[in-house]
C-alpha positions as CSV (number, residue, x, y, z in Angstrom):
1,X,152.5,39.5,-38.0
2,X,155.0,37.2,-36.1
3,X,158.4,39.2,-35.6
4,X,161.5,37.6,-34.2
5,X,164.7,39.2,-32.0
6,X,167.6,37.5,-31.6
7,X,170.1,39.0,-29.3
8,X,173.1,38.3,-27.1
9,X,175.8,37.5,-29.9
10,X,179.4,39.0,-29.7
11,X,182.5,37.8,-29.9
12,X,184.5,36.0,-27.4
13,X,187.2,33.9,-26.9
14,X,187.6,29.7,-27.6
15,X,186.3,28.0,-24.5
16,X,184.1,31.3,-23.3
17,X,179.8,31.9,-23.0
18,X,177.5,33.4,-23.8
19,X,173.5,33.4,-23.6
20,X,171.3,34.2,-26.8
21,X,167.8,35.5,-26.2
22,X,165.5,35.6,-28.9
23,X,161.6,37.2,-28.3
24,X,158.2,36.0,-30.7
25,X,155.8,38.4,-30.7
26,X,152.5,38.2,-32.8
27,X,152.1,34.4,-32.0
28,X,151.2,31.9,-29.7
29,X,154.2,30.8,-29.0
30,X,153.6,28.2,-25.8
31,X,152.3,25.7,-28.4
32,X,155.4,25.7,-30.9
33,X,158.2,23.6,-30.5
34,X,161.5,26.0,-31.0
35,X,164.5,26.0,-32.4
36,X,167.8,28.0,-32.7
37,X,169.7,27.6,-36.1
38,X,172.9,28.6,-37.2
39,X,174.4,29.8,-40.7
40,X,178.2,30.1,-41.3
41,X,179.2,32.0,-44.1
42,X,179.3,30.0,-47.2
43,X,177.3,27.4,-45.7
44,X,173.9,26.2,-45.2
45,X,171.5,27.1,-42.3
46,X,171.4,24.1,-40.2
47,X,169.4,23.8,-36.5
48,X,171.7,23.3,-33.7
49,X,168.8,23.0,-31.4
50,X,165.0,22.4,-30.2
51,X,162.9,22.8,-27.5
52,X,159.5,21.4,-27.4
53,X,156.7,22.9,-25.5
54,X,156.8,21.1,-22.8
55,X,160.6,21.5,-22.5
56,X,162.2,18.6,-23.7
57,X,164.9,19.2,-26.2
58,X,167.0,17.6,-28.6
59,X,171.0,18.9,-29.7
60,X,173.0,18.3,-33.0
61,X,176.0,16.4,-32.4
62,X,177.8,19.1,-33.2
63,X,176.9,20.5,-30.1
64,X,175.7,18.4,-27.5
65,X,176.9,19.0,-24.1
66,X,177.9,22.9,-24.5
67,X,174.7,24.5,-25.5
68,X,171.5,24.5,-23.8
69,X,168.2,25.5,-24.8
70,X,165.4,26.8,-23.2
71,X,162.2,28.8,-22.7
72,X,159.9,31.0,-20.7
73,X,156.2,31.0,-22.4
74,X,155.4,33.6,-20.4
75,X,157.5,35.9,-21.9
76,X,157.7,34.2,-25.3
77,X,161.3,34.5,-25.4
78,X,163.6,31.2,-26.5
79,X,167.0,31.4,-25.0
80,X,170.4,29.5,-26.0
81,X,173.1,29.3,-23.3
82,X,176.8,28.6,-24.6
83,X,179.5,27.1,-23.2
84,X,183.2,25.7,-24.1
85,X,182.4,27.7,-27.5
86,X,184.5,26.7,-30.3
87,X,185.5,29.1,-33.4
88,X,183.6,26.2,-35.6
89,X,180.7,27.7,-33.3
90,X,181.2,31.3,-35.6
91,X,177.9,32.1,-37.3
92,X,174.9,34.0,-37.3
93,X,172.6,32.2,-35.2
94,X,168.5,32.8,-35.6
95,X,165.8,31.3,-34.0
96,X,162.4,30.0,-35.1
97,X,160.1,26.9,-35.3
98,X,161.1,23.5,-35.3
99,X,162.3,22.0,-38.6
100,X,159.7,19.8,-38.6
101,X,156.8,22.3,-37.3
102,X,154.3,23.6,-40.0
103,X,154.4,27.6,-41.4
104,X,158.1,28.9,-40.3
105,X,157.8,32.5,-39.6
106,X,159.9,34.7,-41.4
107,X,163.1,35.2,-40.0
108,X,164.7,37.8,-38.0
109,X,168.6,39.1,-38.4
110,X,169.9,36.6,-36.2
111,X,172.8,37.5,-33.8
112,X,176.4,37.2,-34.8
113,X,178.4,35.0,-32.6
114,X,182.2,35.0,-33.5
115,X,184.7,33.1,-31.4
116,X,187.9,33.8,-31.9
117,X,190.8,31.1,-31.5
């Protein structure tokens, strides 16, 4: 069974960082593209970003230029560096596959990022 681990949340200031590492075990994770989401509360889950396998990536809007994905297949571990963090950027961010990939895992508890204004 496929179990994710988010980590690396906290809470920080506007304009701080901070680096989000999230480990798969159970699958073979080199040939999945990756995402990390996000869910605010009272709001829907929504992806902030993806990484394919071969490392190219794609941003929301929300989000482009401040947070950068990326992976290390040899450790199956997805990470999620953030910059310039806004208190918009306050949620509980998970990762997983791709929107668009087939058979999600379940999901893990996420990490709470808050960022305080």
């Amino acid at each position: 069974q496929v179990q994710l681990v988010e980590s690396g949340g906290g809470l920080v200031q506007a304009g701080g960082s901070l680096r989000l590492s999230c480990v798969v075990s159970g699958s073979i994770f080199r040939l999945s593209a990756m995402a990390w989401y996000r869910q605010a509360p009272g709001k829907q889950r929504e992806w902030v970003a993806i990484i394919r396998s071969g490392g190219s990536a794609n941003y929301a809007d929300s989000v482009k230029g401040r947070l950068t994905i990326s992976r290390d297949n040899a450790k199956n571990t997805v990470f999620l560096q953030m910059t310039s963090l806004k208190p918009e950027d306050t949620a509980v961010y998970y990762c997983n596959k791709a929107p668009y990939e087939l058979g999600l895992y379940s999901w893990g508890q996420g990490t709470q990022v808050t960022v305080s204004s």
